[in-house]
C-alpha positions in Angstrom: -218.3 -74.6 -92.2 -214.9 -76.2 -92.6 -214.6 -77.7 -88.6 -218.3 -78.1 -88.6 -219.2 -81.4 -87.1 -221.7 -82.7 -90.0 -219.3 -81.7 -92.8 -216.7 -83.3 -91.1 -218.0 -86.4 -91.1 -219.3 -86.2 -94.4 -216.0 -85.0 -95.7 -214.4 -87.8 -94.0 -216.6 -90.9 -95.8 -216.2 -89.3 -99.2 -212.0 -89.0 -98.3 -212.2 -92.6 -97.4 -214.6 -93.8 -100.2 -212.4 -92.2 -102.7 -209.1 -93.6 -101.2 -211.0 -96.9 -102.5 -211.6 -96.2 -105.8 -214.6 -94.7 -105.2 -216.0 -92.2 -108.0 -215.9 -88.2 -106.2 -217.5 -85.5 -107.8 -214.6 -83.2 -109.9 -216.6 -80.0 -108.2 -216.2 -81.4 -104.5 -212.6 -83.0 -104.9 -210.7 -80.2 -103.9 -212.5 -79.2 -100.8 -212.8 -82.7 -99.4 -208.9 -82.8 -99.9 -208.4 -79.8 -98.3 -211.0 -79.7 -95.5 -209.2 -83.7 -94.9 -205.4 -82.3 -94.5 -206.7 -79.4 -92.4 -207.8 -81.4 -90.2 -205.8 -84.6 -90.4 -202.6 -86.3 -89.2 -199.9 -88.6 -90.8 -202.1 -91.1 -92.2 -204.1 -88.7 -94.1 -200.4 -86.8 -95.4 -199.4 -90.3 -96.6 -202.5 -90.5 -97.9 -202.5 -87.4 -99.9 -199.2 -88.3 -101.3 -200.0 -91.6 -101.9 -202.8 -90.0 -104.4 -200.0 -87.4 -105.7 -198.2 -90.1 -106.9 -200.5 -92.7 -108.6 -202.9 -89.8 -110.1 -202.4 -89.1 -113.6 -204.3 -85.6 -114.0 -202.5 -82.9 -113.4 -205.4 -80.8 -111.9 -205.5 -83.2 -109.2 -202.1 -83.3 -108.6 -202.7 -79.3 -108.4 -205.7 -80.3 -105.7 -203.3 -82.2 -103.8 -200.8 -79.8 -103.0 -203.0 -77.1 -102.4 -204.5 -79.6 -99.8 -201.2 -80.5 -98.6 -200.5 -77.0 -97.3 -203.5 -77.3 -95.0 -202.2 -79.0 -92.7 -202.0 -78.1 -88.5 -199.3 -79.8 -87.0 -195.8 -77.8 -87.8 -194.0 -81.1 -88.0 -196.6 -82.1 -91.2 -196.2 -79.0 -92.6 -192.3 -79.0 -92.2 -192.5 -82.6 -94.2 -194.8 -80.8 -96.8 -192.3 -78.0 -97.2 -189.6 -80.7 -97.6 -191.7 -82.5 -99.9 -192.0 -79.5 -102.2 -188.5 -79.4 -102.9 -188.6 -82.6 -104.1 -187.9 -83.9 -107.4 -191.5 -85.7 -107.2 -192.9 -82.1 -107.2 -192.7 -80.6 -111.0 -191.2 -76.9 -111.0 -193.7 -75.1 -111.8 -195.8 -76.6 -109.1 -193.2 -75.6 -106.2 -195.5 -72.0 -106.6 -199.0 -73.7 -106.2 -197.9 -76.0 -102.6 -195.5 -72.5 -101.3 -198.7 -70.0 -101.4 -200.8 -73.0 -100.1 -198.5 -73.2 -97.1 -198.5 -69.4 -97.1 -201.7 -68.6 -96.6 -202.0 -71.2 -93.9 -202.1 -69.3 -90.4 -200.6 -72.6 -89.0 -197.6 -72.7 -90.8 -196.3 -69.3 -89.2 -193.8 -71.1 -86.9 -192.3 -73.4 -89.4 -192.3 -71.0 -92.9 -189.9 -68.5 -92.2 -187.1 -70.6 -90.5 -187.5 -73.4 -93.3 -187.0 -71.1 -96.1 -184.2 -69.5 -94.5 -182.6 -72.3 -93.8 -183.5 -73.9 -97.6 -182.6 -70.7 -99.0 -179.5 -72.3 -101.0 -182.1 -74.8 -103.0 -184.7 -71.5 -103.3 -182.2 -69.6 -104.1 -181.0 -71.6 -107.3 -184.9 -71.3 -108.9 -183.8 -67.5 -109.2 -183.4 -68.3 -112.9 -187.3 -69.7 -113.5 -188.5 -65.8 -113.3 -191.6 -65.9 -112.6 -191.7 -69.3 -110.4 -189.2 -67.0 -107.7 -191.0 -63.8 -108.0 -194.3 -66.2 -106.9 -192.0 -67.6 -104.1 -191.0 -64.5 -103.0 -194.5 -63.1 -103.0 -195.6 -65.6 -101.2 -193.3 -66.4 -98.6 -193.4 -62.7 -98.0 -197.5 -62.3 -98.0 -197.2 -64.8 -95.0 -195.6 -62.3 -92.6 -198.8 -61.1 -90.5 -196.5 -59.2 -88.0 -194.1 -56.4 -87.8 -191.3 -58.6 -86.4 -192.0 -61.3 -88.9 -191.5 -58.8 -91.6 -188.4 -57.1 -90.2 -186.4 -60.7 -90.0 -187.4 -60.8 -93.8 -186.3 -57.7 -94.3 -182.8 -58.5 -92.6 -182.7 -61.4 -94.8 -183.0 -60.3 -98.0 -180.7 -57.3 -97.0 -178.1 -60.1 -96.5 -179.1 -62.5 -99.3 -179.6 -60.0 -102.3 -181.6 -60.8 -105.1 -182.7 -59.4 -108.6 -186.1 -59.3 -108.2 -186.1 -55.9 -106.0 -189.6 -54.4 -107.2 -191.4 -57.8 -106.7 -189.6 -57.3 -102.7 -190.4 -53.9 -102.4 -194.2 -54.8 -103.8 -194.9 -57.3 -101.7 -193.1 -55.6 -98.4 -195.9 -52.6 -99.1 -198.6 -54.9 -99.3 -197.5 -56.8 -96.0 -197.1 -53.4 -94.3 -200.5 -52.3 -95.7 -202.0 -55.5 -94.2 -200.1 -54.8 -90.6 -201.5 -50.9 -90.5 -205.1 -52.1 -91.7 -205.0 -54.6 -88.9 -203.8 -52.4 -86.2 -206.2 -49.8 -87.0 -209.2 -51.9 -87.4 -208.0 -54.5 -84.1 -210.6 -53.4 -81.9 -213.5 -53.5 -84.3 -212.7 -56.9 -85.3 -212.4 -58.2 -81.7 -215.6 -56.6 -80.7 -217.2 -58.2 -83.9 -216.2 -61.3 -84.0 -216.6 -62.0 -79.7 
């Protein structure tokens, strides 16, 4: 229902009306944010952060980076990667935008190289606990293939860390997902065409 024409459009005026101060339903908010990024460009990112930064609530701020993870252009969602790392983005929020990313399917060609390449500045929340293992899970529940996996695999091999049951957890899970999907391919293209 998401990229259906009618919703669009609707989704669209109440983005727009509420950019203006007008009043949006608290139940609705977070769907017209993230129906908005998924299918928006710059503007609407500056937008979004624009929001981030003069709302006061922090369930909102929560709304906004889930939506910010929605987005379908690479380079957007290479700026909302950077943004994450910001200092405008509160610690225990990094968790909230990464699995938003994450479970993005457009974000597969920018995830894994940007965290690699970040790894340093992810590497130093190691000490938060519980905010890591959540980056971890969730930077590993985005590998949908067995090559994706494998580089992740050779990574951590050569960038050790502490947390080696969440690893191993999520690794099973991922490899679960792979065998479940190559079992079940067929059935699911001849459903679904």
């Amino acid at each position: 229902f998401a990229e259906d024409t009618e919703v669009l459009v609707e989704v669209k005026k109440r983005f727009e009306d509420y950019l203006k101060k007008h009043p949006l339903n608290p139940d609705i908010r977070s769907p017209v944010f993230s129906i908005t990024a998924a299918n928006g460009d710059e503007k609407i990112y500056k937008n979004l952060l624009d929001l981030y930064s003069r709302t006061e609530s922090p369930d909102e701020k929560r709304m906004i980076l889930i939506a910010l993870g929605q987005f379908k252009d690479a380079n957007l969602l290479d700026k909302v990667l950077e943004f994450s790392l910001s200092k405008k983005v509160r610690t225990q929020d990094l968790a909230i935008i990464m699995s938003s990313i994450a479970s993005n399917p457009y974000s597969r060609t920018v995830l894994l190289s940007w965290f690699k390449k970040n790894w340093k500045k992810i590497e130093a929340y190691q000490k938060s606990g519980q905010i890591f293992i959540r980056l971890l899970e969730a930077v590993i529940g985005s590998c949908v293939s067995r090559d994706s996996m494998h580089e992740l695999k050779k990574f951590f091999a050569q960038h050790p860390v502490k947390y080696k049951m969440t690893l191993n957890r999520s690794f099973e899970r991922v490899e679960r997902n792979i065998r479940w999907f190559e079992k079940n391919k067929d059935i699911l293209a001849n459903y679904f065409s």
